[in-house]
N, C-alpha and C positions, 0 to 999 in steps of 0.2 A: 216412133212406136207404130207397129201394123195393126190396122184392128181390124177382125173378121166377126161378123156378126152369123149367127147361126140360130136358128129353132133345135130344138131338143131332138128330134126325130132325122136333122141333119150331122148330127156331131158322128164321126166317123173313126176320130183318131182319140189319144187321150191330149189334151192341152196342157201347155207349160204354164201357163195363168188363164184363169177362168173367172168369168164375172159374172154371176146369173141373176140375171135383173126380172123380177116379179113386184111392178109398181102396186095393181091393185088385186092382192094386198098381201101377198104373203111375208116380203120383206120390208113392207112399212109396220106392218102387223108384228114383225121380229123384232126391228127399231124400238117400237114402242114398248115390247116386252122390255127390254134391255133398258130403259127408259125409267121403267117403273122397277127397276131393282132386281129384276131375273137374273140369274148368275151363270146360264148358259140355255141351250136351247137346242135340242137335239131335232133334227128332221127325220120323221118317221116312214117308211118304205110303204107303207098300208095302214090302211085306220086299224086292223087285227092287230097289226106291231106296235101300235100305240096305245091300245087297250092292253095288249101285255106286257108295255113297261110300267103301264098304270096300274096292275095287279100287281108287280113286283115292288113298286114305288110308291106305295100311296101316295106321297106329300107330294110327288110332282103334276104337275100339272097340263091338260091336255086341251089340245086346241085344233079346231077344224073348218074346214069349209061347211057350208051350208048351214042349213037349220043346229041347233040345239038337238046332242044325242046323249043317251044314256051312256055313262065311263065318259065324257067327255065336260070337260069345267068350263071352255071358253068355246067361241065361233072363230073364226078368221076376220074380227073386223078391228079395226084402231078405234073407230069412234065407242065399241061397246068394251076394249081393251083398256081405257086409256085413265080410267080413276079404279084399277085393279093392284091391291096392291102384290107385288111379287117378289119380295126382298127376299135374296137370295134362292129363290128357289130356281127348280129345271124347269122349265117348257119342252112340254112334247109339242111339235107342231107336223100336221099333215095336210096339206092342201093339193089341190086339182094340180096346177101344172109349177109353183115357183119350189117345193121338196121335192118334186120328180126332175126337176132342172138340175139339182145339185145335184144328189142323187148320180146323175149321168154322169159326173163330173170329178167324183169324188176322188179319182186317184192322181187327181191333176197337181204336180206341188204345193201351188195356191190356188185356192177357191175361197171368191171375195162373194158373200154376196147383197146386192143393192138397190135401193130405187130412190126416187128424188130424196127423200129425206135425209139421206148417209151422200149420195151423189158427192160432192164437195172432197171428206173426209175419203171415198173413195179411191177418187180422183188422186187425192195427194199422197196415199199410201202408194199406187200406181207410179206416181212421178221417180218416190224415192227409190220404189225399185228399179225404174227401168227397164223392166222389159222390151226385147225386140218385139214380139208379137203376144196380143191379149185375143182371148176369144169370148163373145160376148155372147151369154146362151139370152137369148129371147124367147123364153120361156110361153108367155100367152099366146092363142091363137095360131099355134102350129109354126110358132117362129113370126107372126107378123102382127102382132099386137102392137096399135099404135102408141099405146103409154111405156110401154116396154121396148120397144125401139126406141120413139123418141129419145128416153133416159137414156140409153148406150150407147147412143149417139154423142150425146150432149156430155155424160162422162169420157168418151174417148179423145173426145177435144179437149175440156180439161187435161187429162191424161197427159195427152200430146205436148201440151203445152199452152193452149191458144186461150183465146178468152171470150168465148162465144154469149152473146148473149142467150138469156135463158129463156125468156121469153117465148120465143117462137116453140120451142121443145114443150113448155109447158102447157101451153095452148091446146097442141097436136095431143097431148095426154087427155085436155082437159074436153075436148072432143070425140074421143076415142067409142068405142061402141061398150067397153067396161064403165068408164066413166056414165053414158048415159042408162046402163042394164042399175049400175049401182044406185042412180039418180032418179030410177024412175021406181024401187024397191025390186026388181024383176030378182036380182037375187037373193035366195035366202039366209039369212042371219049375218045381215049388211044390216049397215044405218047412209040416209043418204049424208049424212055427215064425213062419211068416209072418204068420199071421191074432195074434198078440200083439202082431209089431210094428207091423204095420199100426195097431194100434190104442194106442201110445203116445203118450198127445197130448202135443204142443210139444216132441217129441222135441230138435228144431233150433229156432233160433234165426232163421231167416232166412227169407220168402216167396221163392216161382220167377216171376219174369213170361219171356214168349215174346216173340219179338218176331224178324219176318224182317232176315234177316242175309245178302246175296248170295244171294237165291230160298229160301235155309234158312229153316224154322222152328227158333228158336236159343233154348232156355232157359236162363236165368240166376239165380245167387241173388240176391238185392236184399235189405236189412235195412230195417226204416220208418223208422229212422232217419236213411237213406244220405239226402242232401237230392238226391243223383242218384237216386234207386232207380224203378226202371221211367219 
């Protein structure tokens, strides 16, 4: 398996598989929706768009980067996610760079997307498909986020086949300059609790693929085992 890693602002062509990895926090943050019982989780193109499916929808539920807003029910964090309950319901989510990742991506056949928690589960959905070539969107820091590389790193080995230790990947996360922004409060509507869970790998069991659903971008859990899974 080829694996090309790219920033969002590099992707040129459309991809046969796509992985877009946003460690801290947009798809730990999805994980743990899916976690607590959410039944799907739509990624939002603009916070505007996700204030009007929450006027269209009440009962679903919306989620964002930064502070706490009005029409908005949750932040983007796992630690203030994570005794939420969400049985069956949608998640709106919209965040700085891991929904504008897919997003890019969206007309790719498969679009997985991941960060340490799903890693694993990723990884083996990858396996059973086989693909010749994955493209890995690195989503943070204009494509060079070190918690976000690291993980799509550390995934495409898996992938490949190998059996890399994790360790070193998780370190290079766990140092990363999100890691210490999260750690030290600098961003808002974080808990420093977040950059730990961010960083438990195969927390879950299950990969997320995207995939449009009535003009939605719609993520879903998938297992590699499902013989449906993405």
């Amino acid at each position: 398996m080829k694996a090309r890693f790219l920033g969002i602002a590099e992707l040129t062509d459309v991809p046969d598989v796509a992985v877009v990895v946003d460690v801290m926090r947009a798809y730990t943050v999805a994980a743990w929706a899916f976690a607590r019982g959410a039944e799907r989780v739509v990624l939002a193109e603009s916070l505007e768009d996700a204030l009007a499916l929450k006027a269209r929808q009440p009962d679903w539920v919306t989620l964002k980067d930064g502070s706490p807003a009005p029409g908005f029910d949750l932040v983007n964090s796992p630690a203030l996610l994570r005794d939420t309950d969400l049985s069956g319901r949608t998640v709106v989510q919209k965040t700085t760079a891991g929904t504008v990742g897919a997003l890019a991506v969206k007309d790719a056949p498969l679009v997985l997307c991941a960060s340490f928690v799903v890693a694993e589960a990723t990884a083996g959905l990858l396996r059973a498909r086989a693909p010749r070539e994955v493209t890995f969107v690195v989503t943070g820091g204009s494509g060079r986020a070190e918690e976000d590389l690291a993980c799509a790193e550390y995934i495409a080995g898996r992938a490949g086949g190998d059996a890399p230790d994790a360790g070193p990947y998780l370190r290079r996360a766990a140092s990363s300059r999100s890691a210490a922004e999260l750690t030290q409060g600098v961003r808002e509507g974080s808990s420093p609790e977040d950059v730990a869970l961010c960083l438990e790998l195969d927390r879950f069991p299950y990969a997320m693929a995207a995939a449009v659903e009535d003009s939605l971008l719609v993520l879903r859990q998938v297992t590699p085992t499902d013989p449906h899974s993405a």
